[in-house]
Residue frames relative to the residue before (quaternion, step in Angstrom):
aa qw qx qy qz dx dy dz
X 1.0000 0.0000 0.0000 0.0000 0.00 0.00 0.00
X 0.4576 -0.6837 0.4476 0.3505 3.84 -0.66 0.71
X 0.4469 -0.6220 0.4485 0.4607 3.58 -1.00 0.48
X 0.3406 0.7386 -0.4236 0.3989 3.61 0.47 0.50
X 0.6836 0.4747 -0.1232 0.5406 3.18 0.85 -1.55
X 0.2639 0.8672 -0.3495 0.2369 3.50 0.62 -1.01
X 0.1929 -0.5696 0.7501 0.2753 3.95 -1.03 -0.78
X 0.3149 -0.7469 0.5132 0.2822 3.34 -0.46 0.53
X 0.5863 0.6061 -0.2391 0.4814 3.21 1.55 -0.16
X 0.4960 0.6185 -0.2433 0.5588 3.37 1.64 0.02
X 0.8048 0.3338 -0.1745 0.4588 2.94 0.40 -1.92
X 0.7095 0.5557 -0.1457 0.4082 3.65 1.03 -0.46
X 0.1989 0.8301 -0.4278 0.2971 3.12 1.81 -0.24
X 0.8353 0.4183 -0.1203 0.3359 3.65 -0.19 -1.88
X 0.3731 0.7406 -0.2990 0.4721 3.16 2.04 -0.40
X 0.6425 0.6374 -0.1328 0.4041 2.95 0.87 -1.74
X 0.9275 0.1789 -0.1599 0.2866 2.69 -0.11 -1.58
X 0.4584 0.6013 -0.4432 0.4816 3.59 1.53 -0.04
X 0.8052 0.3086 -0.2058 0.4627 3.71 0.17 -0.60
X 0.7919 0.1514 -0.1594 0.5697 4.06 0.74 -0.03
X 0.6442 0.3579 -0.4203 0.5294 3.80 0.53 0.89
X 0.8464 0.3184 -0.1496 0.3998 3.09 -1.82 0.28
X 0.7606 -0.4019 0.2035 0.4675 3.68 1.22 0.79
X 0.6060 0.7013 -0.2801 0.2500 3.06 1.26 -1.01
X 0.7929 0.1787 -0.2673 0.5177 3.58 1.40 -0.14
X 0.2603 -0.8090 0.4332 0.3003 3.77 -0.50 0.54
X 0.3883 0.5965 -0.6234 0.3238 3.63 0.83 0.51
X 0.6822 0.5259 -0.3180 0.3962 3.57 1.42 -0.93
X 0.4955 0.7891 -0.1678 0.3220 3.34 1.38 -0.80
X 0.8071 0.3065 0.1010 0.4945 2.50 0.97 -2.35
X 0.8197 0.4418 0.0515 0.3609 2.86 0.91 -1.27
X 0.7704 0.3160 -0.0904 0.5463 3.58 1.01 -1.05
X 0.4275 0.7134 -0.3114 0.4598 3.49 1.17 -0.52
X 0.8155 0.3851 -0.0549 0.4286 2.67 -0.51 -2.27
X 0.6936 0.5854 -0.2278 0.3526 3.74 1.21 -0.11
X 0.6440 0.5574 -0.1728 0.4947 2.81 1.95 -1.20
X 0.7100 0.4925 -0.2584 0.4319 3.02 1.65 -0.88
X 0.7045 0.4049 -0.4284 0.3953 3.74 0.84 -0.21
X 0.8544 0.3015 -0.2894 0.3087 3.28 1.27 -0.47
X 0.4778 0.4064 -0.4734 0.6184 3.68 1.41 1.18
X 0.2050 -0.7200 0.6609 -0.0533 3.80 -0.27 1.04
X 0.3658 -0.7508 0.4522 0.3131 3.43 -0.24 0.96
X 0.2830 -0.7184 0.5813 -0.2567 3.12 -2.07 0.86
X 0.6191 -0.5790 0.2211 0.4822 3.08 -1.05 -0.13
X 0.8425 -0.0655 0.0412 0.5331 3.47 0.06 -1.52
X 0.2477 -0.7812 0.5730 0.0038 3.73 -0.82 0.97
X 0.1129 -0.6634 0.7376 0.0556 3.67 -1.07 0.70
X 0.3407 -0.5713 0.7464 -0.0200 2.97 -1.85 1.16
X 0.0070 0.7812 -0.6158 -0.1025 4.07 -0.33 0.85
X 0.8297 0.2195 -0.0363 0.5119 3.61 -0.46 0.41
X 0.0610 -0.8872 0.4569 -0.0207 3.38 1.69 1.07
X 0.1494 -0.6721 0.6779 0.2576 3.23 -0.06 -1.90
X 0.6720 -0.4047 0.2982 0.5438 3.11 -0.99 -0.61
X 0.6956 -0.5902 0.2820 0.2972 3.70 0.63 1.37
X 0.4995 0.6224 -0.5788 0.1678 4.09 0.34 0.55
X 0.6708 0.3650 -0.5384 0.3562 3.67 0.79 0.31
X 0.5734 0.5570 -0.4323 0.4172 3.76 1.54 -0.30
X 0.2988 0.7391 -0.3305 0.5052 3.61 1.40 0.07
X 0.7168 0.4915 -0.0915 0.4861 2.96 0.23 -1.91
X 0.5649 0.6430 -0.3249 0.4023 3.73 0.56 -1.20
X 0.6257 0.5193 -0.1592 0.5599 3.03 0.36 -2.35
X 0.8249 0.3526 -0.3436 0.2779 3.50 -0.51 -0.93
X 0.7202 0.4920 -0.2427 0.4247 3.39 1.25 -0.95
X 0.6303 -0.5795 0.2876 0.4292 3.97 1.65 0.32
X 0.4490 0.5497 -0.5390 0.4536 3.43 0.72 0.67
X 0.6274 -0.6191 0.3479 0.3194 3.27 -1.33 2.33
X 0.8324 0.2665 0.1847 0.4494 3.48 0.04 -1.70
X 0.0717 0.7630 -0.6400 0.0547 3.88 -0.24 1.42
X 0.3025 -0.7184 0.6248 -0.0455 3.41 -0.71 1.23
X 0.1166 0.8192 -0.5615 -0.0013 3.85 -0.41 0.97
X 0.0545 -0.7673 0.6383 0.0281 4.21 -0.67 0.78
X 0.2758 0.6867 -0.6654 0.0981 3.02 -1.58 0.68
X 0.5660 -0.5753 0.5377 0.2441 3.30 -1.07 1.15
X 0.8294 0.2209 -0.3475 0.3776 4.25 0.26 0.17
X 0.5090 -0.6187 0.5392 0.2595 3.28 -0.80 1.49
X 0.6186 0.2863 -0.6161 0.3947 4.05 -0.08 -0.17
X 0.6136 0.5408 -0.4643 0.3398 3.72 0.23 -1.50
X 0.8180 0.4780 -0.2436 0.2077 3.50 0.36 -0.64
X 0.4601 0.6660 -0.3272 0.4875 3.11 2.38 -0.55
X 0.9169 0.2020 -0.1674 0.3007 2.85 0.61 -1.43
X 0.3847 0.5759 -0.5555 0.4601 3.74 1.56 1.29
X 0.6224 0.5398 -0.3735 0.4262 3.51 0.92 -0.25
X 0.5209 0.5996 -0.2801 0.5391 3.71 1.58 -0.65
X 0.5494 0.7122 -0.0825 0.4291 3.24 1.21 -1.04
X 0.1511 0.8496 -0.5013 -0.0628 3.19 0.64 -1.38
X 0.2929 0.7099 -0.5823 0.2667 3.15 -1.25 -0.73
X 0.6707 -0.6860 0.2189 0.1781 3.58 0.49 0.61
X 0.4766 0.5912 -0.4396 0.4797 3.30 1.53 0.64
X 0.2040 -0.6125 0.7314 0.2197 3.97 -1.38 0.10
X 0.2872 -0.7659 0.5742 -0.0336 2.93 -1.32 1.46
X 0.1215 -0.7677 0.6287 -0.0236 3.65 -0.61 0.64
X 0.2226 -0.8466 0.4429 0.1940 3.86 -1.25 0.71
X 0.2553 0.7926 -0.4720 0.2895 2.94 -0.13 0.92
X 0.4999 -0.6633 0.4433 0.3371 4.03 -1.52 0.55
X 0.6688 -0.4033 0.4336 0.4495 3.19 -1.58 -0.07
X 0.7969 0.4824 -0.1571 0.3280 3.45 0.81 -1.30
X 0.6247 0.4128 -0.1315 0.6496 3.34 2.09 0.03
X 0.1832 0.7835 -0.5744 -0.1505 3.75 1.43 -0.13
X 0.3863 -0.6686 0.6177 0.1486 3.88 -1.30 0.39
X 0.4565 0.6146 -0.4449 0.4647 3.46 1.21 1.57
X 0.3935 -0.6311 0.5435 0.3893 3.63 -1.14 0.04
X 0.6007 -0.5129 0.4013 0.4637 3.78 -1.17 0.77
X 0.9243 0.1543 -0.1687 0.3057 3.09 -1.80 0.44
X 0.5281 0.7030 -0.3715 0.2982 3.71 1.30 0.30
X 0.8301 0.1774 -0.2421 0.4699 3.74 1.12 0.52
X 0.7660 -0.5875 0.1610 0.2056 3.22 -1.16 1.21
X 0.7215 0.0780 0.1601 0.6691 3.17 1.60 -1.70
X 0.3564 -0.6455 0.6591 0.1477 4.12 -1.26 0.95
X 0.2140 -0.7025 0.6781 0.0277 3.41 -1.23 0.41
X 0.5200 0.6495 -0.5477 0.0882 3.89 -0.44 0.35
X 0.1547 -0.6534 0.7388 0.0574 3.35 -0.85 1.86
X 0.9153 -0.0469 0.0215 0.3995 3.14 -2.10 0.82
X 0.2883 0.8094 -0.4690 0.2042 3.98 0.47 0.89
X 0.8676 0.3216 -0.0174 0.3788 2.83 0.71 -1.97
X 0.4576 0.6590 -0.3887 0.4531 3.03 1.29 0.67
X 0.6964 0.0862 -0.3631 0.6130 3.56 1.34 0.19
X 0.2403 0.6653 -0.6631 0.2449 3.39 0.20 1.45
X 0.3972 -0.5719 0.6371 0.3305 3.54 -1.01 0.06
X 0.8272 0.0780 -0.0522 0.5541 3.65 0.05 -1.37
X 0.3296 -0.7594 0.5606 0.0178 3.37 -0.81 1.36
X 0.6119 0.5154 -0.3915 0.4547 3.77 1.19 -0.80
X 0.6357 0.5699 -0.2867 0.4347 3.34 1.13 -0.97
X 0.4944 0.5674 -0.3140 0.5788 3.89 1.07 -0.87
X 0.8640 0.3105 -0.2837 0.2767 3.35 -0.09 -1.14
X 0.6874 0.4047 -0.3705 0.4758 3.55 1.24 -0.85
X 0.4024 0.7258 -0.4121 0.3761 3.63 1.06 -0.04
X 0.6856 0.3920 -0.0625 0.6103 3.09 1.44 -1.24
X 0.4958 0.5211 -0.3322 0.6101 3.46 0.69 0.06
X 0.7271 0.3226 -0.2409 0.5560 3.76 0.00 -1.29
X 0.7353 0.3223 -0.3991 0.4430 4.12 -0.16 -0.11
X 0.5193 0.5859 -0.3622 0.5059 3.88 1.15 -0.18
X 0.4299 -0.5691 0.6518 0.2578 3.08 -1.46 1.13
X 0.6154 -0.3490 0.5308 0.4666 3.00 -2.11 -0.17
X 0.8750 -0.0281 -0.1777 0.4495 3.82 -1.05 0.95
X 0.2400 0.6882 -0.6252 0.2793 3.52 0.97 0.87
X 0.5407 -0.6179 0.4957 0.2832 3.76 -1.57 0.52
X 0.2125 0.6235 -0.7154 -0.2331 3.78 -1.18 -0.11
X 0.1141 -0.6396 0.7384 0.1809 3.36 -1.93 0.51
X 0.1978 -0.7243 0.6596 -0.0349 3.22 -1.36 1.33
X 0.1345 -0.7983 0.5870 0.0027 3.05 -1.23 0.96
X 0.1659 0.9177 -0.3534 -0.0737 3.13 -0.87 0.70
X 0.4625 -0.5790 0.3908 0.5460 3.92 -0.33 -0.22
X 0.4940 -0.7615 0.3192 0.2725 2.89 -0.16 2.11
X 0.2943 -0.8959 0.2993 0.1454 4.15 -0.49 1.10
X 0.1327 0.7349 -0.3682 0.5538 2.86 1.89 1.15
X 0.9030 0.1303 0.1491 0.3812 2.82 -0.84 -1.83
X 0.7563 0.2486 -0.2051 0.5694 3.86 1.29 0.42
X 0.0492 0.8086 -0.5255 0.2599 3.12 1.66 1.50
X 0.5441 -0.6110 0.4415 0.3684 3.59 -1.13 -0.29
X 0.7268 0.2469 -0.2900 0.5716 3.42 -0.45 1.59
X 0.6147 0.5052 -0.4363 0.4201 3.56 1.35 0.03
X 0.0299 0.8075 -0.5744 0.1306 3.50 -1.26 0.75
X 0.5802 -0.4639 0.5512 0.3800 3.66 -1.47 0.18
X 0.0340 -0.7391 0.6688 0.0732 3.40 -0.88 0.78
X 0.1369 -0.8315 0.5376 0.0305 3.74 -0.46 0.74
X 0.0686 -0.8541 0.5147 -0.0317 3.99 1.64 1.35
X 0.0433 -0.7888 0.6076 0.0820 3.76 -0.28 1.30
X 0.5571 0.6771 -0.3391 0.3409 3.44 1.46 -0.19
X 0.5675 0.4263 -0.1588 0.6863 3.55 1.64 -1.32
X 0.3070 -0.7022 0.5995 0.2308 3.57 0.30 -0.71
X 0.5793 0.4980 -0.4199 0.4899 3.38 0.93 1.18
X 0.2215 -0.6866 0.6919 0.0288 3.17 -1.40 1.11
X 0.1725 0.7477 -0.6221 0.1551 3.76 -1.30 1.28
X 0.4850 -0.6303 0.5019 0.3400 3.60 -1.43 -0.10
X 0.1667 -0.7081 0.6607 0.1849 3.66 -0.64 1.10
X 0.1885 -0.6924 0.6659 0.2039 2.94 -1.21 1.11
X 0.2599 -0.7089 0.5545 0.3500 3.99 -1.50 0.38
X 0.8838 -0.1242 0.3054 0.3320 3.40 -1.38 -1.00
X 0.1093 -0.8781 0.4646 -0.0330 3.23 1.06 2.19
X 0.8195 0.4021 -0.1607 0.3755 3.44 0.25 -1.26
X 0.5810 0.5606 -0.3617 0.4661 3.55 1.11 0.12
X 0.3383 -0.7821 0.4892 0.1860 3.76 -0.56 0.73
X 0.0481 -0.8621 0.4962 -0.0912 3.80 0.23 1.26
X 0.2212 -0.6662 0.7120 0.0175 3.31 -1.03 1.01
X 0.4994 0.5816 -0.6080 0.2065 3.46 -1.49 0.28
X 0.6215 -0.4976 0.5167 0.3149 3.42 -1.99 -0.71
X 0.0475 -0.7917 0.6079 0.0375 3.50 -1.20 0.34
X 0.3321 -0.6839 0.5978 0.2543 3.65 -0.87 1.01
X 0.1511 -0.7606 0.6293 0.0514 3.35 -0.43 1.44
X 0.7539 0.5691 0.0835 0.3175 3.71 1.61 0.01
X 0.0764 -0.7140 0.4779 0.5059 3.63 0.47 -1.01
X 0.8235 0.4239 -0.0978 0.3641 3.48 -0.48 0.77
X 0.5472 0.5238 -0.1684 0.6308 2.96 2.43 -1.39
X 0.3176 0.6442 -0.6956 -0.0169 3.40 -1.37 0.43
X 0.2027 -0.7336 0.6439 -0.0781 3.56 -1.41 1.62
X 0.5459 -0.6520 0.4672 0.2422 3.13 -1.27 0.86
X 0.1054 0.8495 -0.5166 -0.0201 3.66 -0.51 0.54
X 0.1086 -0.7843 0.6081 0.0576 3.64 -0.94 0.72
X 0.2813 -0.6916 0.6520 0.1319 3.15 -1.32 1.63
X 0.0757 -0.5425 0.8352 -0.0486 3.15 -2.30 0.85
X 0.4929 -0.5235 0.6498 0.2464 2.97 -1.67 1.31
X 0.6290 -0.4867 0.4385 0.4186 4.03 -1.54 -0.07
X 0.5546 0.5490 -0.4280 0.4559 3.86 0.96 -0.62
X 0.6818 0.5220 -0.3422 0.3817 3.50 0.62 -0.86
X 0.6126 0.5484 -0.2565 0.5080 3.79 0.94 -0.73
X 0.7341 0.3372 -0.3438 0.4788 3.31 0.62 -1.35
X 0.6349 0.6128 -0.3249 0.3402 3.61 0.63 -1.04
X 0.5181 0.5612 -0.3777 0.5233 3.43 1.26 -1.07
X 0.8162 0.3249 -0.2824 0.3853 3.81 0.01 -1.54
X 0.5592 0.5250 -0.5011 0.4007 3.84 0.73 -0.15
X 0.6460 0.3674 -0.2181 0.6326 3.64 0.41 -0.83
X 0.6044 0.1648 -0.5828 0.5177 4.04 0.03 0.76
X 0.6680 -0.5461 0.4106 0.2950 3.95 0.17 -0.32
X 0.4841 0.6879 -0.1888 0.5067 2.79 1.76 0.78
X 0.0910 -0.9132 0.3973 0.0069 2.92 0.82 1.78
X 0.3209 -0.7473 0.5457 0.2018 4.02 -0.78 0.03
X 0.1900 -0.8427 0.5026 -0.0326 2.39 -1.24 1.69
X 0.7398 0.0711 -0.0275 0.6685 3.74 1.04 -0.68
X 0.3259 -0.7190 0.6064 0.0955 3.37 -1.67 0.67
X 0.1263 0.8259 -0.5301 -0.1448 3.55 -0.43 0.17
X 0.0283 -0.6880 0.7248 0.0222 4.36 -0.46 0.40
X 0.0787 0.8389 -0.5376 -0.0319 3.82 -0.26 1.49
X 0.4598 -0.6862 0.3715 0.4240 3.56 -0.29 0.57
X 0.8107 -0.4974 0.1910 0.2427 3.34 -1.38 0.82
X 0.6146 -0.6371 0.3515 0.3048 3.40 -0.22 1.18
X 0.3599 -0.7503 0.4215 0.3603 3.53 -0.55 1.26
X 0.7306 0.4570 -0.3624 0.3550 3.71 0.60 -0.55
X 0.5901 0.4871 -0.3992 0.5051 3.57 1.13 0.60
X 0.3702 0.6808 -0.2842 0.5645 3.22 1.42 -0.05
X 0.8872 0.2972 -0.1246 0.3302 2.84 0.30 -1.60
X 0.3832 0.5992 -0.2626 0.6521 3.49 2.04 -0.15
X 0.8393 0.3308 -0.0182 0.4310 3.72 0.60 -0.55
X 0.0239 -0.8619 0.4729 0.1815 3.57 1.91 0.65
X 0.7588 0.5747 -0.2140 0.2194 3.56 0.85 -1.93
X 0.7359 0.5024 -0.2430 0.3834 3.20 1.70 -0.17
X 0.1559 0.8709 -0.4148 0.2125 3.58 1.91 0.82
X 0.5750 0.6055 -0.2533 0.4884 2.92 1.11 -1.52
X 0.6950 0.5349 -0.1595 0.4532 3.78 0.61 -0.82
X 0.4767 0.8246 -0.2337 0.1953 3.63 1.16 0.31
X 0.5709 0.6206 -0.0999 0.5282 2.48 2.38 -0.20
X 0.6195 0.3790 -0.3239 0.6064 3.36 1.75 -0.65
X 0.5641 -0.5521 0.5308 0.3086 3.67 -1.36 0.94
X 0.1249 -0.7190 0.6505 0.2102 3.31 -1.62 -0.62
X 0.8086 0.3394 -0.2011 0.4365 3.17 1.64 -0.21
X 0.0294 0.8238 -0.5445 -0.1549 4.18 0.12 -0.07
X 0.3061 -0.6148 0.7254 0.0464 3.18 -1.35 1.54
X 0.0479 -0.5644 0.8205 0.0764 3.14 -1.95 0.89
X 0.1664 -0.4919 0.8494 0.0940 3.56 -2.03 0.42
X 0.0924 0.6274 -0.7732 -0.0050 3.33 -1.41 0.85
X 0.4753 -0.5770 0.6376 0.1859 3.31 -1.92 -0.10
X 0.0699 -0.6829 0.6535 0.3190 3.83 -0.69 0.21
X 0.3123 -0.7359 0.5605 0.2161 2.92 -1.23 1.08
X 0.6899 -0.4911 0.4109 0.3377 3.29 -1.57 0.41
């Protein structure tokens, strides 16, 4: 098959897991963790959408929840979360297709996912239909504001000003981005109206917000961006399924 053909999510897998698992990033460390864990208290059964190779469904398992449920559309991420272990069961399958019966788990998990969905309504009632009545989802994303396409630290040593360019918020954009040398992933922008709107109309009511400032050890990998401590990179939602 040409590397063309590919998932880019396949071929990029090992990418992945060398540079955002196993410690290796501290937004997860610092930042996403310490999130999953205050705001999914453990329970019964949990889903993980868009596991990977499984370190927050890990995390789950470790933190006392009965039943950790991990999905993801790439067969490596999954070999090597099953190799892994740690007490979750993994299952392939997409966000936008979840491979569950309705109403059969307690709490949803999707960190940084639905941003390279295509169809988000579909994601969301997907999620919606496998949620009990007052089960939990927390969503994470690259916060879709302030990590629009074309937005960035600018660090003008000529002017002698440092600020956040924002790009092209309110326009829904589809395409690719070399997040890498070598890496390119599909990503789809959404203004914030579009998310929230999406999860009111699945039944998916919000409950907490979180926009934490930038993870000190990425910071600290990143001296020139101190000055920059004020603009998030990430936006938590908590919702409720309502009844």
């Amino acid at each position: 098959m040409p590397a063309a053909a590919v998932d880019p999510w396949e071929r990029h897998a090992g990418w992945w897991q060398e540079h955002f698992t196993a410690g290796a990033d501290p937004e997860y460390t610092e930042q996403i963790e310490p999130l999953v864990r205050a705001w999914l208290p453990p329970g019964g059964t949990v889903a993980d959408l868009g596991c990977g190779e499984g370190q927050l469904a890990r995390l789950l398992a470790e933190a006392g929840w009965e039943r950790v449920l991990g999905i993801d559309p790439s067969a490596a991420q999954l070999a090597l979360a099953r190799a892994r272990g740690g007490g979750p069961a993994y299952v392939r399958g997409r966000v936008d297709a979840v491979p569950l019966a309705a109403g059969t788990v307690d709490a949803v998990l999707v960190c940084l996912v639905l941003e390279h969905v295509a169809d988000l309504d579909a994601a969301l009632t997907e999620i919606a239909r496998v949620l009990r009545c007052g089960g939990r989802l927390v969503l994470l994303l690259n916060h879709p504001l302030l990590q629009a396409p074309g937005s960035g630290w600018v660090d003008d040593h000529i002017l002698g000003e440092q600020y956040w360019r924002l790009g092209g918020y309110l326009t829904e954009q589809v395409g690719e981005e070399e997040v890498a040398p070598g890496v390119r992933l599909p990503f789809v922008h959404r203004p914030l109206h579009r998310y929230l709107n999406g999860l009111r109309r699945s039944g998916l009511a919000l409950e907490e917000v979180a926009e934490p400032a930038p993870a000190a050890g990425f910071q600290a990998r990143a001296p020139e961006y101190d000055a920059a401590a004020e603009y998030p990179r990430l936006l938590g939602l908590r919702c409720v399924r309502a009844a």
